[in-house]
C-alpha positions in Angstrom: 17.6 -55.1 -60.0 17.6 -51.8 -62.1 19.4 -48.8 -60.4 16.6 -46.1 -60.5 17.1 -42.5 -61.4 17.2 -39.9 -58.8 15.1 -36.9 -58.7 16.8 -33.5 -58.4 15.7 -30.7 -56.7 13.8 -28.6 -57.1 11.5 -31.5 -59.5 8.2 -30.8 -57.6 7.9 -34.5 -57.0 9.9 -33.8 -53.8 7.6 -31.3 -52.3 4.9 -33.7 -52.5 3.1 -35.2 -49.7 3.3 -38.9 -50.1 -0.1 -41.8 -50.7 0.2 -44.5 -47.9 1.8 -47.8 -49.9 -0.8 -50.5 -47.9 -0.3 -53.8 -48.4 3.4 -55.3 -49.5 3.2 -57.0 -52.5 5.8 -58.1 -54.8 5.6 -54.7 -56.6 6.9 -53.0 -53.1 9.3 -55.4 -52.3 11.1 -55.1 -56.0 10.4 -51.2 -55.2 12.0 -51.6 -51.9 15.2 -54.0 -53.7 15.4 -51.5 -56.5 16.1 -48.2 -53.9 18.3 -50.2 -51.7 20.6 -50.3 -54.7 20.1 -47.0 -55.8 20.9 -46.2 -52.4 24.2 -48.0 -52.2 25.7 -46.8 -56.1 24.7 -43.2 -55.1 26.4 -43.8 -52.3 24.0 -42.5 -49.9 22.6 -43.8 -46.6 18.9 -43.3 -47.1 16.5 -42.7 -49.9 12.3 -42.2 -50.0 10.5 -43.1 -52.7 9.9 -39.6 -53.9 13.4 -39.5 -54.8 13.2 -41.8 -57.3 10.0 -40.4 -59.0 7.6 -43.0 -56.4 5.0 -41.2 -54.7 4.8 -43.8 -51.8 5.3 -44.0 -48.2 8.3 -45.9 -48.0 11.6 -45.0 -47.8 15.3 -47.7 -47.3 17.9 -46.7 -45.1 21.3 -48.0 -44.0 23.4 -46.2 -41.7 25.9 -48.8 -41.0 27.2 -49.6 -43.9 30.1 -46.9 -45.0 31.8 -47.9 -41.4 30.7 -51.5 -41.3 28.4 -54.3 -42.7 25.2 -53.5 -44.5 22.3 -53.2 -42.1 19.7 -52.5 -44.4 15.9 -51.4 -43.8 12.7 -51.2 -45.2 10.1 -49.2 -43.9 6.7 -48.8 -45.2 4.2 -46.3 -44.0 6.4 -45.1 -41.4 5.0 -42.9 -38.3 6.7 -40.8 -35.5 4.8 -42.0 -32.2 7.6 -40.2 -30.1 10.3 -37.8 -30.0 12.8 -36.8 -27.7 12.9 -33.0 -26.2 16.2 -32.8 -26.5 17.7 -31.5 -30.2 20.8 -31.9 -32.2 21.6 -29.5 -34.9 24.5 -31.0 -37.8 25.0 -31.0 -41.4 22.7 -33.7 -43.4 23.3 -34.0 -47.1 20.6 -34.9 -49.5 21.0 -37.0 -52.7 18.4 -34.9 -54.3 20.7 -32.1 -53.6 23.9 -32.9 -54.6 26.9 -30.9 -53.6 24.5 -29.0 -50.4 25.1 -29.6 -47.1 22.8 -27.8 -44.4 22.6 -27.3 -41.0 19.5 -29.0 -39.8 17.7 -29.5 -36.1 16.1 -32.9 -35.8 15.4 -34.9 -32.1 17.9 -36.6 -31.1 15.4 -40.2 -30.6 12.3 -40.9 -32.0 10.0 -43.8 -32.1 8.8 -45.0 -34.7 6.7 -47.9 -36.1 6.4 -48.8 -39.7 5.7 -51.9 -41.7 8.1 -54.3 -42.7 8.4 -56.2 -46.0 6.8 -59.1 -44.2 4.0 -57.5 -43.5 4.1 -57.0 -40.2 4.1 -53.9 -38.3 7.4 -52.8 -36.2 8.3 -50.3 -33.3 12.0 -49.5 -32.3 13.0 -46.3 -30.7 16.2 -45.0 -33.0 18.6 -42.5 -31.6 22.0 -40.8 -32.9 22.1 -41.0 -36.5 19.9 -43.2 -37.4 17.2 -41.1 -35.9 18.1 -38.3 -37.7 18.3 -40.6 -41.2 15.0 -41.8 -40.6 13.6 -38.1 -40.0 15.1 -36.3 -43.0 14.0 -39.5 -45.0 10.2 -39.2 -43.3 10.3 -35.2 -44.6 11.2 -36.6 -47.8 7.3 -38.8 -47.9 5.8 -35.6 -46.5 7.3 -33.5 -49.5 9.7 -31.4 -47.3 13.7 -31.3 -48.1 16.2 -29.9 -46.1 16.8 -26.5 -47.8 12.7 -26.4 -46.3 14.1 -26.9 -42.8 16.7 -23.7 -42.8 15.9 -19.5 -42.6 16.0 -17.8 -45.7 19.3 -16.5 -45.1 20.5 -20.3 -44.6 19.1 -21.3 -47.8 20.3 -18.7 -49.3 24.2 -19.4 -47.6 24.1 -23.1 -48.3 23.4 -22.7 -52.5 25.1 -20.1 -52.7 
């Protein structure tokens, strides 16, 4: 499994909406092997696929795995059915950003359903970090990063 390269911001890859991935065929699931390693020698705790030049819906996430064993997950074409009112605001760092850390609001649960490597279609309600992983990771398929997220004075702060 080849590490892949990592995009940099501001490559206009990342502010690119991302094409629905479909079907899973062995092209997405050496995709999907290929980021998970990425994501690990980065070392980072998510990564979409337009970070790595791929634009797909489907982005790999772990957010155990710093702290604990790896938990890691796939998901493919994955949708926001639900979010919770209530929001957290803390810093999220962004691979394609190296060295930045921002401020950014997010809900603090979210459900969402996605398709697995098997196929098959999931639903799990995510809360804490991983729903906040999983919703700077979904801004990454929809061509927003987090510098998008903050005021212009914010942005302006943060690179600085």
């Amino acid at each position: 499994m080849p590490l892949l390269s990592i995009v940099q911001w501001p490559d206009p890859r990342l502010a690119t909406p991302c094409a629905p991935v479909g079907a899973v065929t062995p092209a997405v699931r050496a995709l999907a092997a290929d980021m998970l390693e990425t994501m690990y020698a980065a070392p980072g705790r998510g990564l979409a696929a337009p970070q790595v030049g791929i634009l797909q819906r489907i982005f790999v996430m772990d957010v155990t795995w710093k702290d604990g064993p790896r938990t890691p997950m796939v998901l493919i074409d994955p949708e926001v059915v639900w979010q919770a009112e209530t929001r957290v605001v803390g810093p999220e760092g962004c691979l394609s950003i190296p060295g930045v850390l921002a401020d950014v609001e997010r809900a603090a649960s979210i459900r969402l359903v996605w398709t697995d490597l098997s196929g098959d279609r999931v639903e799990a309600v995510l809360d804490g970090f991983a729903a906040i992983c999983a919703q700077h990771e979904l801004d990454h398929l929809d061509g927003i990063v987090t510098l998008d997220r903050l005021s212009a004075e914010d942005r302006t702060k943060v690179l600085a």
